[in-house]
Each structure stands twice: as C-alpha cells, then as structure tokens.
N, C-alpha and C positions, 0 to 999 in steps of 0.2 A: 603114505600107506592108508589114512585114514581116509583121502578124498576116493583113491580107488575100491576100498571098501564101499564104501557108499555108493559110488557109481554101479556094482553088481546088482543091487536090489533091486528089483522092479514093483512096480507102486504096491500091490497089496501086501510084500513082505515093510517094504516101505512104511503102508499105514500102521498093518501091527507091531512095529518098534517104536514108532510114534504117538501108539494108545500107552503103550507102555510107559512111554515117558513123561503123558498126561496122569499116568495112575500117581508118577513118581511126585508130580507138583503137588498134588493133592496130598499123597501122603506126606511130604514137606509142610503143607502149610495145618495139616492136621497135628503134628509133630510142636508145631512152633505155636498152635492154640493153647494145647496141653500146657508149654512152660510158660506160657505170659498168663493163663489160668491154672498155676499149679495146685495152688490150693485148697481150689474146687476139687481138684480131681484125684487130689492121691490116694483119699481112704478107699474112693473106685478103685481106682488101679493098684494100690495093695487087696483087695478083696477077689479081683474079678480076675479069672482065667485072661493073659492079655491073649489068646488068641482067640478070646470072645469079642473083643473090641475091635481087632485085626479082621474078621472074618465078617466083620456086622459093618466095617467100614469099607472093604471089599466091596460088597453088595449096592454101598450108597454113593460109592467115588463111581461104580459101572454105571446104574442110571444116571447119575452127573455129567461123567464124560459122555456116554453115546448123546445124550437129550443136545450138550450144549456144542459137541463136534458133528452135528448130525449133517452139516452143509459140508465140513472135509471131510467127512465119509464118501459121501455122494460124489464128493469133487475128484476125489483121489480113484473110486473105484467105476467112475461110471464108462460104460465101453465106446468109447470113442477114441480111435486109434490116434487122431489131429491133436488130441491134446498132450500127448508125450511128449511135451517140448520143456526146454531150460524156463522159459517165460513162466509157463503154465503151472510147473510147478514152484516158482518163487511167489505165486499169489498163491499159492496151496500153502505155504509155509508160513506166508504172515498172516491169511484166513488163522490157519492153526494157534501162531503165537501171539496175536493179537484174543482171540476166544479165552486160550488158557491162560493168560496175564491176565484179564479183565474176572476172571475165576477166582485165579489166585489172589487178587487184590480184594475180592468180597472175602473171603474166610478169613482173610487178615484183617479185614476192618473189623470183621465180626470177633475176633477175638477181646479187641478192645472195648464190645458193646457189650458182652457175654455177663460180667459182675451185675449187669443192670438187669439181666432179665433173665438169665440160668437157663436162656434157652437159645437157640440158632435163630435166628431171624427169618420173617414169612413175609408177605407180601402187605402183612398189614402197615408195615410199619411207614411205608409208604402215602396212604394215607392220614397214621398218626403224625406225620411230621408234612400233612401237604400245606397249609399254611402259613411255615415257617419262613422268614425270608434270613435268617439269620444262619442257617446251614453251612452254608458254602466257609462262615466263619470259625464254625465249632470244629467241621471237619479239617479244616487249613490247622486250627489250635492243636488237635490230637495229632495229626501228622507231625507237627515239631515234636510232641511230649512223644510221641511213638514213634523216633526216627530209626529207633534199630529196625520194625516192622517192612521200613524203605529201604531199608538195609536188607533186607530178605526178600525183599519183591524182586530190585533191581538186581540182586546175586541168581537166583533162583532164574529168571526171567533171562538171564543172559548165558545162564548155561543149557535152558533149553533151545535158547538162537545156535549155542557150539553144537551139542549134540541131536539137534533135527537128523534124522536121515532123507536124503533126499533121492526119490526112486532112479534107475537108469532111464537115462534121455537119448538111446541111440535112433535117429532117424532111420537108420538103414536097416533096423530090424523090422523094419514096416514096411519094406516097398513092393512087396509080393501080394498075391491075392490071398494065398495060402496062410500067408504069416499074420495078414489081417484079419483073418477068420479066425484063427488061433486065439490071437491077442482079443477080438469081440468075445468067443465062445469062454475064454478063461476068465474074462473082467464080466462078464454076467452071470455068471457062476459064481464067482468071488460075490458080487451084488445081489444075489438070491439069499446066500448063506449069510451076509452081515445084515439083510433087511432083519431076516429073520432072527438072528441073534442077539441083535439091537434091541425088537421087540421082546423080546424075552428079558434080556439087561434091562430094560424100562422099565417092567413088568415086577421084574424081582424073580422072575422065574417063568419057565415054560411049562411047569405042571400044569395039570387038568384042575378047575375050583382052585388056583391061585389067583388073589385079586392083587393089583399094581400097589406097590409099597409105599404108603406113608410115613410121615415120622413118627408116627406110633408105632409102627415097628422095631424102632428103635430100642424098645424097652427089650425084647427077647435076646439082647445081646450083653445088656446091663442089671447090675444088681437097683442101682439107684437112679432116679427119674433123672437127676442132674445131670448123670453120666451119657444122656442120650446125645448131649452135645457135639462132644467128642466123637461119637459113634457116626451121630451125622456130618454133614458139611452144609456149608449155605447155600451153592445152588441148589442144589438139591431140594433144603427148605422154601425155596421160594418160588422153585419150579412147581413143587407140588401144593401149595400152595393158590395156585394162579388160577380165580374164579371156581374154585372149589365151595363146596355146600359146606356152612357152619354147623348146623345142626342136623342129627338124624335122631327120631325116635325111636328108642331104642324096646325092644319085644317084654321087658318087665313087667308092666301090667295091661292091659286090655283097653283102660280108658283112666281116665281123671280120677271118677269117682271112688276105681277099684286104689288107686295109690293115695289117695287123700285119707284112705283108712291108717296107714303109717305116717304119710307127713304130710299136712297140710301150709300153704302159705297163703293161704287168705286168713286175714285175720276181724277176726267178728269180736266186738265189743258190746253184747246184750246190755251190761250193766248201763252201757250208758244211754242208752237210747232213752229212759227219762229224763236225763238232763238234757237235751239237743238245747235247750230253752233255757236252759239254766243260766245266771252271771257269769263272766270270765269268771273272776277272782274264785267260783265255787270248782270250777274246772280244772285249775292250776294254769289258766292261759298266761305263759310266760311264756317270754323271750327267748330264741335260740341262737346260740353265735358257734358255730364249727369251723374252726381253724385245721384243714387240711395241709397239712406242712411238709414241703419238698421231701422228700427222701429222708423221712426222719425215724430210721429204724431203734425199734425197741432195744437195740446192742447199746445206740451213744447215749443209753439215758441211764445216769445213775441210781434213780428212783426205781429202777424195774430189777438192776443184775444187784443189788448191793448179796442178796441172798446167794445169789450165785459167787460170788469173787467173794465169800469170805468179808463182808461189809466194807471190804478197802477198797473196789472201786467207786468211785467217783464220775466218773462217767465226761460229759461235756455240758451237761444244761442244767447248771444249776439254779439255774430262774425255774425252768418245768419242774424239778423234782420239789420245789415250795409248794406248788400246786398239784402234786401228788400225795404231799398230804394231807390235802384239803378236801382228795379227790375220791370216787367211787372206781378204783380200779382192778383189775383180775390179774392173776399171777401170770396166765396164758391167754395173752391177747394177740388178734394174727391180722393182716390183710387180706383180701380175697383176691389179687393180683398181683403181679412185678411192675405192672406200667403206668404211667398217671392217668392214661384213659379208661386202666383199671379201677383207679380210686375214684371216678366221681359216679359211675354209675352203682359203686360198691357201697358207699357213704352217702349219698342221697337218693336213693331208688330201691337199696336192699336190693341190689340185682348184683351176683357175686360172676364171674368171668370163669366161664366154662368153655374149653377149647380157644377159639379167637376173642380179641377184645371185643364184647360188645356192641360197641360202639361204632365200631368199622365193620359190622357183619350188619346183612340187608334185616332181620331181627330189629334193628334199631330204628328203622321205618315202623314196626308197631304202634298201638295208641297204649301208652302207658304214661306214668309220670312220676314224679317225686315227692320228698318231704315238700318240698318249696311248692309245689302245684297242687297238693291236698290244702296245705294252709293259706295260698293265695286266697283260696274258695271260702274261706276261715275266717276273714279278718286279716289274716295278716298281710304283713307289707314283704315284701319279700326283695333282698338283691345278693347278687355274687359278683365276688371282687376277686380279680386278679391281674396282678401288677403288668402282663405283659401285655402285647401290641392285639385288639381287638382281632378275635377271628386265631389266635395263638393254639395249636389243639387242639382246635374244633370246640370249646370251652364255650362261645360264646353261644353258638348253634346249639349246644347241649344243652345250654343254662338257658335257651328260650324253649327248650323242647321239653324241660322239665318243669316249665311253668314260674320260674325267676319274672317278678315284674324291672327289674332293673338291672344291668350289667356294669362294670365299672372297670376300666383299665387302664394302660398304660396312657392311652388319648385323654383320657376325663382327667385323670391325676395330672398332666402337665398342662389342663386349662384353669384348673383350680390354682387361683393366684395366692395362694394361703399355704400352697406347698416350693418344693423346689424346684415342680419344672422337669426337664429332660434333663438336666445336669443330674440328678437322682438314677437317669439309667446306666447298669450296670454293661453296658457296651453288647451284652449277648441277648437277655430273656428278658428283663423288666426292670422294675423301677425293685432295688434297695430294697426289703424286706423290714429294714428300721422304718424308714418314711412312710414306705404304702401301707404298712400297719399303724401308725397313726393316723393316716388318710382315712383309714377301713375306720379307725375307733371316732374320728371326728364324723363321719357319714352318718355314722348309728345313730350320734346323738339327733342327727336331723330327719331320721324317720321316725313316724307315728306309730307308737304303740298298740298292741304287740308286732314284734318282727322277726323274721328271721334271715340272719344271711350265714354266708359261706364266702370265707379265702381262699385263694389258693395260692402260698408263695411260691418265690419262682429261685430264692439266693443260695440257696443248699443242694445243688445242680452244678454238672459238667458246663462248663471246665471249672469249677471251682474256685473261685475266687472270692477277697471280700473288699468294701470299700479302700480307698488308699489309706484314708486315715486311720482306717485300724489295722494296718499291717504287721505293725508293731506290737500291738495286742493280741491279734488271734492271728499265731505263727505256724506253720507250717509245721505239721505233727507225721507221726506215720503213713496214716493215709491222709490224699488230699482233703476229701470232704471235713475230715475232722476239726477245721479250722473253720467251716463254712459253721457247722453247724453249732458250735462255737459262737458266732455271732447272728443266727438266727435264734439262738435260747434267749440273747442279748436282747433281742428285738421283740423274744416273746414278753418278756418280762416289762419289758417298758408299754407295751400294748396294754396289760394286765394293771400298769401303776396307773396310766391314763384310764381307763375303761372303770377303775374301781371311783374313780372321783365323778361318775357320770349316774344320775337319775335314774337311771332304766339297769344298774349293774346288779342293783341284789334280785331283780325280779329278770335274772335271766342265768338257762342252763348254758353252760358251756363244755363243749366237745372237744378236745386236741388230739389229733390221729396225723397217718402219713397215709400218702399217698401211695408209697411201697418203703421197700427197704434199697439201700445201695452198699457202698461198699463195706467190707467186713473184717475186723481186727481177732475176732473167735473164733475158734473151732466150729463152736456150737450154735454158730448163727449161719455156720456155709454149709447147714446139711439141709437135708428136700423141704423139711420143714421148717427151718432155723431162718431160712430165706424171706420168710413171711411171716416173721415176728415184724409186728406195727403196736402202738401204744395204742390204746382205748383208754382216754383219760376223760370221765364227765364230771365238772366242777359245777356244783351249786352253790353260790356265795354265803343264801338263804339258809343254806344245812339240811334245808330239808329233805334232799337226796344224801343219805348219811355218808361221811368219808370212811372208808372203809378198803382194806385189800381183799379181795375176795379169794377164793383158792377156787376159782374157773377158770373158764375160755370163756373170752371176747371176742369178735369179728367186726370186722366193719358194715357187714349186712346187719346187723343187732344195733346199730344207729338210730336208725328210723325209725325202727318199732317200736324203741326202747322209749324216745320222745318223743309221739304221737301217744302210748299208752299214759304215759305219766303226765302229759299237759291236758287227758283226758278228751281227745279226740274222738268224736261220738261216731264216726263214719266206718263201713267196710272199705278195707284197702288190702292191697297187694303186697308183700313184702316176705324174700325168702329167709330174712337172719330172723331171731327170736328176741322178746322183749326179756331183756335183763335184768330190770327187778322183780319179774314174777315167773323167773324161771331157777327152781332149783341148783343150785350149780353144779350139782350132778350132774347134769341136765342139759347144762348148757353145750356149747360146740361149736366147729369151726372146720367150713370147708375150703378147700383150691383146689389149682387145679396147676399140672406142671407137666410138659412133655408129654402128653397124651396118660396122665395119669392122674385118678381122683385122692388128694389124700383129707379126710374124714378124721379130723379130732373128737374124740368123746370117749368117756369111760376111763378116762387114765392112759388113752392108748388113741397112738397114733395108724389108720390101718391107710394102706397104700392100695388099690384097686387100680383095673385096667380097663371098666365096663364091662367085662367076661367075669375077672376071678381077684382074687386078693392077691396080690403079691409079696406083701410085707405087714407085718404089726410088728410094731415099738412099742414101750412104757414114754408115756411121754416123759417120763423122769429121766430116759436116757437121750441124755441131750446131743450125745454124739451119734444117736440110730447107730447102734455098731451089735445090736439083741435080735433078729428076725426072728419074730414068736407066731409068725406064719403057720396056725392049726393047732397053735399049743394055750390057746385061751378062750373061755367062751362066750366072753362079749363078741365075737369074730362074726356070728352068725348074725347079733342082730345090729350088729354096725352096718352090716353086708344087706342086708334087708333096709334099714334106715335109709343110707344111702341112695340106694336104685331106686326107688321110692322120691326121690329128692332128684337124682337125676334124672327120670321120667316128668317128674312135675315139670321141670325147667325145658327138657324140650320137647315135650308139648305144647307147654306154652309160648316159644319163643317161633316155633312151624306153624300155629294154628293161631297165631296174634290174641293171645289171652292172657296177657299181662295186666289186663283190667278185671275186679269182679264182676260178674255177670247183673246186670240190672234185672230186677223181680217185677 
C-alpha cells in the first residue's frame, strides 16, 4: 500500500512532502538541542509564549531548507519531461538525504558547542580554529562522550531514507506531444511559483521594506538574548553569516566629535607630560605579568560566591582565592566575550567584541596595538607565552600584531632542556599548565627589567582532562571541567610560590582573568549576563595597589588602562574599558555583546538593548534576570544614551581604521 501511495505523486506534490519532512528533521534536531542544553533554556521556555519560539523557528528552518535544498528544488521541479525516470529520481533522493543529514549533523554538533559560547555558531569559527591540527581528535573525543547525539542522527537519518516520497515514474504518461506540453507548461509553472517563494522564504518575507533575516532577528521572538539559539538553527547561522559586513555605523551621532561628548576612548594623561623625562622608579615603571586562564569563570572561584552561597561555598581554587585577599577586586567583574579570541583583544588592546570576534573581522587589518606595543616603545621587554603548537589561534600572529617582542610555545618549551620535553603534552592543546607555568616563571627571571608578559593556558579546556598522575586527586566532579580546574588553581599557586622567590616579584603588578566563562553549576551564572562573569583579580605584592573588594564592575577592557595609568604611562593611547583606580565605582561598568544584543552594566542595572531600543533592565542584584524594569527606572535614558555613544565610537572606528590617536 505504501509503495502504491507513493507511486500516485508526481514530482511537485513529491517535493512538498519532502520540504515537509525536511521542516520535521530540523525540528527534531531543534527538539534534541533544547534537552542536551536544558538548562539554558527553561526559564525561556517557562517565560515565553512557546508558539513564539515555534513561529520564530518556522521562519529560520524555511530560509535553511530552501537556501540549502536549493539544487533539489531545481532538480525535482525543472521541466524536462527525460527526467521522469526511476534513475533520476534516486539521485534526487540521495542529493536530498545526503543535504539534510549533513544539516542535521551541524545542529547536533552545535548543541555540544552551545555551553561554550550561548550562541549558534557563524562562520567565524572556522577561521578561529583554522590552525588547529588537533581537531579531527577533539571532534572523534566528543562523538564517543555524545554517542546518544549518533544515536539521533543515524535514527533520524534512517527514517527520512523510509519516509522520502518518491514522485510517479510512468514513462507512458509522456509519449504524446500533448502530454509533453502539459507536463513542460505545469513544471514551469510549479518553477515560477517556488522561484519566487523560495525568494521570499530567504528573505524572511515578501513585503515591500523587508530586509533578508538575520540572527538578530532572532530576539523578536525571544524574551532573552540566550534564547536566540534555540529560535535559530546553524545553517542558517552560518549561511548568513558567509562574507557579511562586521561592522555598520550606526545614525546616532553625526561624527566622532559629536559622541566623544558622552564617551570618550582616547585617553589623555596631561599630568604627565612633565614627567616623560622623569626616573622609572618616580613613575611607578613596574613589571606586568597577566595570567589569562582557560575558561576560568568567576562561578569556580570561592573568593568571588562565598557572599552569594551563604559563606559555605568553597568553590575549586583555593590557591586563587589567597590571592584574592591580597588582591584589588570588584564584586561585579565580567568578560567582554564567550571566545578565547575574545579574550586577547579584550585584555590587551581594551578592544571589547561587538558582533563577530574581532579578530576574524577584516577591522583586524587596522593599525592599532596593545599594552605589549605601547610599552615595547617604553623600555620594556615584552613576550607572550602560550603552552600550545606555534600559530595555535592565530595567538601568535596577534602577539606580533600587538607588538609582543617575543613569543613562546609549545616548540620553544620542548627545546628548553631544563623542562620536560613533549612528554609534558597533554595529547590535544599544549603542554601541562603545571610545567609551562614554571617555564613562564623561569623565562621572566631571564628578561631585563622592566617587562611585561602574558599567558595563555591551554588545561582547563575540552575535553577536559588532567595529567595521569593526578587522576586520583582531582576526580571527576559534576561537571567535567570542574576537575581541570581543580588542577589549574594547583598550577596557579605553585607559579605564585616560585615567582615570589624571584628579584623582580615585589616590583611587579599582576593581573588573573579568564579568557571567558565555560561550563556552569548555577542558576545564576547561565542567565545573559551570568555567562560573562570572569575574575578581574590585580595583585600587588608591594601593597601599593591596596587589597580591597570593591562594590563595582570590572571588565576585561579596564586592564589596560588601569596599568598603563598606574605605571604612569606619559602617552595618548586608545583604549575603550576605563581606568579602575580613578573611576568612581559608581562609575564604573561593563559591556558585551550576545546574539545581536548590547548588554550595558552600570548604575545597579543591567539594561539589554537591540541598537534601536532597550528591551530589558534588571537590578543587577537579581541574579536570576527573572525583574523586566523595561521603562520603570530612570537610569534607562542615560544608560540608553551612554551606550550609543560607545557604540558609535567602536564602529566608527573599526570602518574608518581609527583605532589609533590622531597625531597633532
């Protein structure tokens, strides 16, 4: 019965059972995102009308299907009577189930990437990981750890082989002139209406003044920027995606000068232009060491939640939180990214990741540079260390592009006979976070004062693992990282025992930050905001940055200015975070950026914006964002002002290559 059913069809009812059963994959694998990211997404989906999510997913699965079925459209519908044959349509079948399998297997992979970046994946990602050679292994790792995922591919995959329709193949409905004209005149016809309706599904719409749908769209279907996920799908992100413009200047102010009245980021240092001439020692030229640490969110640190949990948690790093006593830190400290190639232009450039990384956007061709390239100019000695394979990230090209006089990785660590060699690598991303940190603390002692570097660990990263020998010590907890990072605290602290028996340690500031946040054990670290809690922790041995908790916000863009102002750096430079010890903590602030939405910490309130309008304020005291005080407060207007003002500055500057001060 069923093969005769099938047999009635002819190709165009054929294809539209066959879109349909492409809507059905899509919403299968939209379905199976949801529960393997449940915890993301339930206070969305207790909050949000679900047939906002249904009807906004609609919209994103049509431009997906027609964009990436657009050759079995054409194949199925184009009017050539010779192709009705059994042949013809079994390469229509596997064109079809080969497209939607290879679909279906990105939104599924992407479910397993989603904790790491709260977003669909674009095409950047491609070039964040194009120097990797170790891929093929991470990905083989998670395919065992996510075999149920293969379990839903190959189920899924095998019931759209059962239920294909396949159109009627009778040759003898052809053999007349009359029947051939028919069969042309109805299949171009069919081909006029799906040209056109395709365009429209692409489009997002056939209205007059509708422009093609991006993932910013995403938000009019969701209360919360997280929730855009779910609403999207990956091709979709990655189709729209593909040589698209990073940046547009947006109609806020007229020119530079008119927004630099609200915010400015060039930062001028009058006072010191007497000294240019002055002694170090009058200047505070001291040493800098910034430990940028894998995925080391502000949730696994017991020094940051004890307030929060009731003083009983404890957290995982009890080495960092000795060093939080000692430390200058803020109760509300954030990252300016979810990616690591958010964290180096965030923490050494003051350049915070607005829309795509940075880094991977043609913007990154500009003449700009960093802490490391003001102080090369300085006197200082400058290098960046990081444990993995030269060229790992594009790390190493950034660190020459930011004016780094020296690089250090995983090649230089296994030629240095004084360490252990490649037996030290961790089989996937670099060398041991214990050894390459004492590599990094034996390096320092052999440059010339003053210096500044930067690490970047690699052991508190997927797939998560730690050496053999401490398998037994740091054991497998709730989540997987929890264990890693467990033995990166481990590693911090013995860096810190070493570094304090060294010359050059009390005349040197030191910075511990992450490079984002990963996975998450709270509530109130998996909301829009919660995702971008990072430690801001600056230790001065000396004291003379006082230890202190401050009741602000921190940022990773507030790095740079903060020491370059306090080592008394006589120069104009560039930098959009704000200097920390001479900003009121009123005052202070914190911005990102998530699913095409700006959200803007300051005043006790978190406000959510779209580039048009506000869509959300929070107290930041409500850590679960569960308050929309959207028009019910009246910091709104000049956060709303501040803001634009700050987004204007950044892309202007990022379109018009003026990420340097203008020389007089």
């Amino acid at each position: 019965m069923k093969r005769i059913l099938k047999s009635t069809f002819g190709s165009p009812v054929a294809l539209i059972l066959n879109l349909i059963l492409a809507y059905a994959i899509y919403f299968i694998a939209r379905v199976t995102y949801f529960c393997v990211n449940y915890s993301y997404f339930i206070e969305g989906f207790a909050s949000t009308p679900l047939s906002h999510w249904l009807k906004g997913g609609f919209m994103f699965d049509t431009t997906a299907i027609l964009y990436t079925n657009a050759l079995y459209l054409l194949m199925m519908l184009f009017p050539l009577w010779q192709k009705e044959t059994k042949i013809y349509h079994r390469v229509c079948k596997w064109v079809f189930i080969i497209v939607n399998a290879i679909t279906l297997a990105i939104n599924l992979a992407d479910s397993v990437y989603f904790p790491f970046t709260l977003r669909r994946t674009t095409t950047s990602v491609f070039q964040e990981f194009d120097h990797e050679n170790n891929i093929a292994g991470i990905i083989l790792n998670n395919t065992f750890t996510h075999w149920y995922l293969v379990v839903v591919f190959a189920f899924v995959v095998y019931l759209a082989w059962k239920l294909y329709v396949m159109p009627r193949t009778e040759a003898k409905d052809y053999t007349t002139a009359k029947s051939r004209w028919i069969y042309t005149g109805k299949l171009f016809a069919c081909l006029a209406i799906a040209v056109v309706l395709t365009i429209g599904g692409c489009r997002g719409g056939l209205q007059s003044g509708v422009r093609p749908i991006t993932i910013s769209n995403a938000n009019e279907y969701v209360e919360r920027p997280t929730d855009c996920a779910i609403v999207l799908n990956t091709p979709f992100a990655l189709i729209r995606t593909i040589g698209k413009s990073d940046f547009v200047v947006p109609d806020y102010y007229q020119s530079l000068q008119a927004s630099a009245q609200i915010y400015q980021p060039i930062h001028k240092e009058e006072y010191l232009n007497s000294m240019v001439d002055a002694e170090p020692t009058k200047l505070h030229k001291k040493n800098i060491v910034i430990l940028i640490v894998e995925s080391f969110g502000r949730e696994y640190i017991g020094g940051f939640n004890k307030d929060f949990f009731g003083g009983k948690y404890k957290g995982y790093t009890p080495n960092v939180d000795k060093i939080i006593e000692k430390s200058l830190v803020y109760r509300y400290s954030f990252c300016n990214g979810r990616k690591s190639i958010d964290g180096m232009p965030s923490v050494l450039c003051s350049i915070p990741r607005f829309g795509e990384p940075f880094i991977l956007t043609p913007a990154s061709m500009n003449t700009y540079t960093g802490i490391p390239g003001l102080l090369s100019k300085w006197g200082y000695q400058t290098a960046f260390f990081h444990g993995a394979n030269r060229g790992s990230m594009g790390f190493l090209a950034f660190a020459n592009k930011i004016g780094f006089q020296n690089y250090y990785g995983r090649q230089d660590y296994d030629e240095d006979a004084r360490f252990g060699g490649d037996k030290d690598f961790d089989g996937n991303w670099g060398i041991w976070d214990e050894p390459f940190m004492q590599y990094y603390c034996t390096k320092m002692g052999e440059m010339k004062e003053p210096f500044m570097t930067a690490i970047f660990t690699v052991s508190s990263h997927d797939p998560f693992v730690v050496p053999d020998k401490y398998k037994n010590v740091y054991k497998e907890e709730h989540l997987p990282i929890q264990k890693c990072i467990r033995y990166t605290d481990m590693a911090i602290g013995k860096f810190f025992k070493s570094a304090s028996k060294q010359k050059w340690f009390k005349n040197t500031i030191f910075v511990i930050t992450s490079d984002h946040t990963n996975q998450s054990d709270h509530e109130q670290y998996k909301t829009d905001i919660g995702g971008f809690c990072s430690p801001i922790i600056i230790y001065d041995p000396s004291g003379e940055i006082k230890a202190q908790r401050v009741d602000g916000i921190a940022q990773q863009i507030d790095i740079m200015p903060t020491l370059l102002n306090y080592i008394g750096y006589p120069h104009t430079y560039m930098a959009f975070g704000a200097d920390l010890l001479r900003t009121p903590a009123r005052e202070t602030w914190a911005v990102n950026y998530l699913n095409g939405i700006y959200q803007y910490v300051k005043y006790g309130y978190v406000m959510q914006f779209d580039g048009k309008k506000t869509k959300a304020m929070y107290k930041l005291t409500d850590l679960l964002m569960q308050h929309n005080l959207v028009g019910k407060v009246p910091e709104q207007k000049k956060m709303e002002t501040e803001l634009k003002a700050m987004i204007y500055q950044y892309m202007y500057r990022m379109v018009h290559d003026k990420l340097m001060p203008t020389k007089k």
